[in-house]
N, C-alpha and C positions, 0 to 999 in steps of 0.2 A: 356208612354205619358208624365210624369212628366222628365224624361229624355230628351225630345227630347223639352219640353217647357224651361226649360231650357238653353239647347246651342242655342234655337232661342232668348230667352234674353240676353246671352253673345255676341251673332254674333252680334244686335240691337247696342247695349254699342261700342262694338266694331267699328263697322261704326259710331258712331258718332265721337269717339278719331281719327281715320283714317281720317275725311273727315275735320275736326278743325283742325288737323298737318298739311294737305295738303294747306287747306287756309291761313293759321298761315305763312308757308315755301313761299306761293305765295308773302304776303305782307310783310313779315317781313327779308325772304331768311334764309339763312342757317350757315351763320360766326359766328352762338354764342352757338348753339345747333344742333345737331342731333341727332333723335329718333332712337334705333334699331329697327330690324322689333318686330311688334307688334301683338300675335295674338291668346292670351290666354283669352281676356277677361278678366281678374284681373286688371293687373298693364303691365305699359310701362316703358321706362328708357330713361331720357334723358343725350346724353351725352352732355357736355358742353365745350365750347371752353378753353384751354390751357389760366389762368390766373383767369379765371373767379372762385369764390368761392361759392362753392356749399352749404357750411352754410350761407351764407350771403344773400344768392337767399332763400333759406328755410325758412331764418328768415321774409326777405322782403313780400314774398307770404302769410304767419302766418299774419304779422300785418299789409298789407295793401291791402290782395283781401281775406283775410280768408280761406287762399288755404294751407291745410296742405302737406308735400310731407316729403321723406325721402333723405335727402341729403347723399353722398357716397363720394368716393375719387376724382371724377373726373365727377360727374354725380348727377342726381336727381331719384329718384326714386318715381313713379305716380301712386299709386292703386289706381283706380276708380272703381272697385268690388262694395266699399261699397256709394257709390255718384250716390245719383238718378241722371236717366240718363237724367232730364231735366237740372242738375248741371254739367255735363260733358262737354260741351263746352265751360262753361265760367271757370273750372278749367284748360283746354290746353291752351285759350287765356290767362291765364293771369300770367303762366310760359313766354309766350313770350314776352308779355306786361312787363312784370319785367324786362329783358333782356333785352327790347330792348329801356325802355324808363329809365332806373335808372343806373348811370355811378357811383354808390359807393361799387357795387358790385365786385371791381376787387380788388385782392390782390397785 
């Protein structure tokens, strides 16, 4: 039983990151970031457009939405595991919001 409560709190977390990309990609599109598929419940990966500096987005979301992320070569990396999942929507909003409203992000 504790098993199976569980994977129905991972699937829960899950649809919320899935349904926030989804609207996030409606209003904001898709020229600066694409997620891989996502479907472990831990962490997602965003990959980020060609130019775009993936410390500079990390640092931006640290000090001005309190959104910690792990930035990579080419991408962002999002564990939401540990981010109650009433905090989960406004951590994928505000990866995009960073992107798409702050032009000092580019190297």
């Amino acid at each position: 039983q504790q098993r199976e409560d569980v994977i129905l709190l991972l699937k829960e977390r899950w649809k919320v990151v899935i349904k926030t990309i989804k609207e996030c990609y409606t209003k904001y599109g898709k020229e600066k970031l694409i997620f891989d598929p996502c479907n472990s419940g831990f962490f997602c990966y965003a990959n980020l457009a060609k130019g775009i500096d993936p410390v500079s987005v990390a640092e931006r979301l640290i000090k001005e939405k309190s959104v910690g992320v792990v930035p990579s070569i080419q991408g962002l990396r999002i564990a939401f595991c540990g981010v109650p999942q009433d905090k989960i929507e406004h951590m994928v909003r505000s990866v995009f919001e960073v992107l798409y409203y702050a032009a000092d992000h580019v190297r």
